[in-house]
CHARMM internal coordinates of N, CA and C (Angstrom, degrees):
IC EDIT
DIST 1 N 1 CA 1.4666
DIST 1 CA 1 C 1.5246
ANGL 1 N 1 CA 1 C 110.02
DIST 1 C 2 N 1.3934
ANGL 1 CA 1 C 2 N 107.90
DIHE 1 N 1 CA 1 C 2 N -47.23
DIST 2 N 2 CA 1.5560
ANGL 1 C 2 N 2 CA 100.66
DIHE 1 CA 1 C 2 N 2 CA -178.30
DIST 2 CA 2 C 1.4047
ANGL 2 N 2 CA 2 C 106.96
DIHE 1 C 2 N 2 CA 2 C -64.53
DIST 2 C 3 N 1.0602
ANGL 2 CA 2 C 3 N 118.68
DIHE 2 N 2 CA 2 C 3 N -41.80
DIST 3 N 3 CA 1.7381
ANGL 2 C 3 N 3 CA 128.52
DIHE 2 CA 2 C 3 N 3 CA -171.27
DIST 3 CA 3 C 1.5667
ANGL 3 N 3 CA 3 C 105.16
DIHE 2 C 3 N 3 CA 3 C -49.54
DIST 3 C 4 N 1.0937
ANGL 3 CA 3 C 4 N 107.00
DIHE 3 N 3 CA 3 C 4 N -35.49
DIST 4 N 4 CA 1.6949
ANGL 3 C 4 N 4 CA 118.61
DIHE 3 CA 3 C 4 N 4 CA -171.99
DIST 4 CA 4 C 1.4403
ANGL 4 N 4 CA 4 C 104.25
DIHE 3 C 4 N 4 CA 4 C -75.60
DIST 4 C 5 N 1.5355
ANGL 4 CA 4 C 5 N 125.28
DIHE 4 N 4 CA 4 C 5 N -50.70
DIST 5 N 5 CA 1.6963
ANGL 4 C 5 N 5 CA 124.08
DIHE 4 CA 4 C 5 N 5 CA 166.87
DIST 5 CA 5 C 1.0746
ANGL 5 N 5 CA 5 C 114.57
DIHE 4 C 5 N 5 CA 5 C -59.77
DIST 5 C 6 N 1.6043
ANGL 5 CA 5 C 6 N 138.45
DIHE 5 N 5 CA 5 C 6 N -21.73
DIST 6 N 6 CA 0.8859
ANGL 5 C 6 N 6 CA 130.24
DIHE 5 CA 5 C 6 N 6 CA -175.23
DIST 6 CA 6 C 1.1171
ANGL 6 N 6 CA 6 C 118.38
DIHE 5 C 6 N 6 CA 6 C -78.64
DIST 6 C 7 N 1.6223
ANGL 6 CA 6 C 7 N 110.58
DIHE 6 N 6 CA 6 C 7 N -34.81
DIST 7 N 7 CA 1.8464
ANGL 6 C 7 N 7 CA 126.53
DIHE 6 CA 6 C 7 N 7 CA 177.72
DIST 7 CA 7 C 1.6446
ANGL 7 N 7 CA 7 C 96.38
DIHE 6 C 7 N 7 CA 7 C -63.12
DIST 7 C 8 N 1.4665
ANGL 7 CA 7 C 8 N 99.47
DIHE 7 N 7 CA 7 C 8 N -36.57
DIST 8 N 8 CA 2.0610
ANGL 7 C 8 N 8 CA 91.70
DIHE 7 CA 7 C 8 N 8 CA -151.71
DIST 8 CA 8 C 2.0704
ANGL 8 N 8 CA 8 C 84.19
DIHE 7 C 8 N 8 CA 8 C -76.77
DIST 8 C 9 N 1.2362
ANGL 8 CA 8 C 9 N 143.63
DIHE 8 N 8 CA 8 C 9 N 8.12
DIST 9 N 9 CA 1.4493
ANGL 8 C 9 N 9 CA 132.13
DIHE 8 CA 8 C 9 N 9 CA -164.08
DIST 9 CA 9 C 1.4306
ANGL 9 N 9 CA 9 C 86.21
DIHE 8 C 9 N 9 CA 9 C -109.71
DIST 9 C 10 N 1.6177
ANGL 9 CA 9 C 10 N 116.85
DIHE 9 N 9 CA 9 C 10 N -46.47
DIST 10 N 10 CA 1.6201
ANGL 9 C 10 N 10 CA 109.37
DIHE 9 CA 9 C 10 N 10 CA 174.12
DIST 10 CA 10 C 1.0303
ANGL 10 N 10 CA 10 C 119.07
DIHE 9 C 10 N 10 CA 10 C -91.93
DIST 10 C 11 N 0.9608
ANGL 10 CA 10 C 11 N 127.37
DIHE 10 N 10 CA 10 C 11 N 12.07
DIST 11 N 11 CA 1.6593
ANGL 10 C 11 N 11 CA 117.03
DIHE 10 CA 10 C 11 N 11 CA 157.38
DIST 11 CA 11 C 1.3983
ANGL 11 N 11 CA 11 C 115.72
DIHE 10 C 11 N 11 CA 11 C -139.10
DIST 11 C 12 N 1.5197
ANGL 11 CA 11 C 12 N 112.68
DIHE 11 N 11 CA 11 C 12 N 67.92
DIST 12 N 12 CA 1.7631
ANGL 11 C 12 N 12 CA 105.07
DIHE 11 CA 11 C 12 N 12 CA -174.29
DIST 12 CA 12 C 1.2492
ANGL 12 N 12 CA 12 C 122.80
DIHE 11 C 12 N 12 CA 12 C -61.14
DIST 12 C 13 N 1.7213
ANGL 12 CA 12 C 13 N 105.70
DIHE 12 N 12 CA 12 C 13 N -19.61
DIST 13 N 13 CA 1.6474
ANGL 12 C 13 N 13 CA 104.88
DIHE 12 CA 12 C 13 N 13 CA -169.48
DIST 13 CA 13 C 1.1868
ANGL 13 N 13 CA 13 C 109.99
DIHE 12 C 13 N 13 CA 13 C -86.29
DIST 13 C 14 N 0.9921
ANGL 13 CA 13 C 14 N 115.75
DIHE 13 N 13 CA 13 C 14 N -19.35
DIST 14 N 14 CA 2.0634
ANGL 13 C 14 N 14 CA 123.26
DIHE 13 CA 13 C 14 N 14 CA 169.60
DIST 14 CA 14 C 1.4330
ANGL 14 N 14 CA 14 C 119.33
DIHE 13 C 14 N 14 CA 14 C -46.42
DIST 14 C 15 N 1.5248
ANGL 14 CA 14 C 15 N 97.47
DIHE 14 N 14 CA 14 C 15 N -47.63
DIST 15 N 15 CA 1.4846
ANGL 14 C 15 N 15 CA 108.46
DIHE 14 CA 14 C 15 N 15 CA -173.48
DIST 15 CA 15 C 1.6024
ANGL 15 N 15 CA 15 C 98.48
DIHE 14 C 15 N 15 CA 15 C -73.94
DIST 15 C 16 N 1.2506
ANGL 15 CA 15 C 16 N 135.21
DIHE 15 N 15 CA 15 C 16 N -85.61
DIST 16 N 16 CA 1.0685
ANGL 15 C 16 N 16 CA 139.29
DIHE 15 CA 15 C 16 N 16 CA 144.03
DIST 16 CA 16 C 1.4382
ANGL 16 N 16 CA 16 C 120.57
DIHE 15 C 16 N 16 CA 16 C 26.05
DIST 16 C 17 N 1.2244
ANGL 16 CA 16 C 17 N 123.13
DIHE 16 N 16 CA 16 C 17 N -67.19
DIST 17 N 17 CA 1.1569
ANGL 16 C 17 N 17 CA 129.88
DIHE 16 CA 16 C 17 N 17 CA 160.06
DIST 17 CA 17 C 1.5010
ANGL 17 N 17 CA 17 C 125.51
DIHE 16 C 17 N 17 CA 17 C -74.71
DIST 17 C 18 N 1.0417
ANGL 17 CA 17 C 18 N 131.68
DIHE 17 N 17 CA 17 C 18 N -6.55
DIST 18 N 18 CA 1.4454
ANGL 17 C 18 N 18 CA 155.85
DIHE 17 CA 17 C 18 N 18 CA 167.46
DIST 18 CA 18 C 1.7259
ANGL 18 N 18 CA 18 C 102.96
DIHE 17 C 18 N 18 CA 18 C -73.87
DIST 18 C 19 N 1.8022
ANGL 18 CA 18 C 19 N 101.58
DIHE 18 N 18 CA 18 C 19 N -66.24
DIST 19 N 19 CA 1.2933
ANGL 18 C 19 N 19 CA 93.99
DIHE 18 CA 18 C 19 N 19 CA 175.87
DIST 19 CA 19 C 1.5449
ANGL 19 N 19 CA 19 C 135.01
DIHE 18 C 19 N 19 CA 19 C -52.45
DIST 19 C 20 N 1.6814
ANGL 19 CA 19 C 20 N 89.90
DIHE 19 N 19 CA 19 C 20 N -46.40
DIST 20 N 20 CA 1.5041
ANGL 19 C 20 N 20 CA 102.69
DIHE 19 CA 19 C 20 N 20 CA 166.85
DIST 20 CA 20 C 1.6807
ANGL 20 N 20 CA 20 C 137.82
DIHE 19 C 20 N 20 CA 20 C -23.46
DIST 20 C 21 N 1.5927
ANGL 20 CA 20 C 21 N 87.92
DIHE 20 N 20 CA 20 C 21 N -49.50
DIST 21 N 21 CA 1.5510
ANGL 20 C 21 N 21 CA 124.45
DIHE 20 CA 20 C 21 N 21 CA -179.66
DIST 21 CA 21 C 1.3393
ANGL 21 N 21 CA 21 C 118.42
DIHE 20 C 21 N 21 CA 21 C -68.02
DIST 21 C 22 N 1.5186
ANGL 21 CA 21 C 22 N 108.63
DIHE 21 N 21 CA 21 C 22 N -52.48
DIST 22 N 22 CA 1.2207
ANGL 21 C 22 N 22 CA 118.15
DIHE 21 CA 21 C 22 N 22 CA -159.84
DIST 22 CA 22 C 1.9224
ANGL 22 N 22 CA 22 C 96.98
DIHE 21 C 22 N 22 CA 22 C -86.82
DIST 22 C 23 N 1.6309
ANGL 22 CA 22 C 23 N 125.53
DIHE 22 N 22 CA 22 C 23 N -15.32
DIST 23 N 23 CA 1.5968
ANGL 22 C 23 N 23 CA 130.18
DIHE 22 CA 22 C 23 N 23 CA 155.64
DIST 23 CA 23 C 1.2258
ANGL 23 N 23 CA 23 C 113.03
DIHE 22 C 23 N 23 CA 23 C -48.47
DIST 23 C 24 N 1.8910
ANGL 23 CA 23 C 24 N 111.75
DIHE 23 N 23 CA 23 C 24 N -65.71
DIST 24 N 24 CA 1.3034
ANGL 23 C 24 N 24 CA 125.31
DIHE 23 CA 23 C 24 N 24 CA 176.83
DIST 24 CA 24 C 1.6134
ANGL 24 N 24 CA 24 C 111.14
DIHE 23 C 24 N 24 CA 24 C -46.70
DIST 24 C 25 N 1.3576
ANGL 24 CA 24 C 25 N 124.95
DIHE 24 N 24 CA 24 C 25 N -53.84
DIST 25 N 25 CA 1.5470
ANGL 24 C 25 N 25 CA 93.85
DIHE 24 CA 24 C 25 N 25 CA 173.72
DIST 25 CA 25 C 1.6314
ANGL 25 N 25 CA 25 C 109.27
DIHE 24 C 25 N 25 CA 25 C -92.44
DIST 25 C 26 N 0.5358
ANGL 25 CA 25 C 26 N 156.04
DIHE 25 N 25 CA 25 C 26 N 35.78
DIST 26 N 26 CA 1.5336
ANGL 25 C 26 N 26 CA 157.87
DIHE 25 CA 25 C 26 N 26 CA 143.60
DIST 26 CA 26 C 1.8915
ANGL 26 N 26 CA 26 C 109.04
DIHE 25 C 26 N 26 CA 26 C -63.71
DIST 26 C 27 N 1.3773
ANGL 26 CA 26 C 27 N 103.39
DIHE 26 N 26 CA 26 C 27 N -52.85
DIST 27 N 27 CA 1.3416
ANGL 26 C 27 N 27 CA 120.92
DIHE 26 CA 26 C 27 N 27 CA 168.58
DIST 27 CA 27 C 1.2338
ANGL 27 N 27 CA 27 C 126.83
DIHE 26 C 27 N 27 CA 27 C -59.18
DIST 27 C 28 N 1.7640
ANGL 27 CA 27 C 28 N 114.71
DIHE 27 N 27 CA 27 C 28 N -48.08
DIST 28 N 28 CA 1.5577
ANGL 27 C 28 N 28 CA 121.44
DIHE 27 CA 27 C 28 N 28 CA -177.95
DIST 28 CA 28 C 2.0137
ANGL 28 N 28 CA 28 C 92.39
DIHE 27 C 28 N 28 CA 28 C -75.22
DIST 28 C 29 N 0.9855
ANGL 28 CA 28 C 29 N 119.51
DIHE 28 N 28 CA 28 C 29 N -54.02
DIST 29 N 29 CA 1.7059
ANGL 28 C 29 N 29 CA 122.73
DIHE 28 CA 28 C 29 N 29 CA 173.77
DIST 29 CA 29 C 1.3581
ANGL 29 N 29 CA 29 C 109.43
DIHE 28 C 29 N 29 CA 29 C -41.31
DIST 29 C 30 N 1.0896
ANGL 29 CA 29 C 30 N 121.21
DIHE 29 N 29 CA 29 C 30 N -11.98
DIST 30 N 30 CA 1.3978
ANGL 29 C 30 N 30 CA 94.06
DIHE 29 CA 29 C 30 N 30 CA -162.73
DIST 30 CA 30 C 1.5168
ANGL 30 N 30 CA 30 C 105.33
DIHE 29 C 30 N 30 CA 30 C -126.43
END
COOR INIT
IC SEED 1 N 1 CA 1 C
IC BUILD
């Protein structure tokens, strides 16, 4: 768990763009 906050503090734009992604097909799916 900590290992996982630690990735999401160094790499905010990953997630970010992950989320982004994972909206965009949520939207085209649905």
């Amino acid at each position: 768990m900590s290992g996982h906050a630690h990735y999401r503090e160094a790499h905010p734009l990953v997630f970010v763009i992950t989320h982004y992604i994972n909206l965009i097909s949520m939207i085209m799916l649905a």
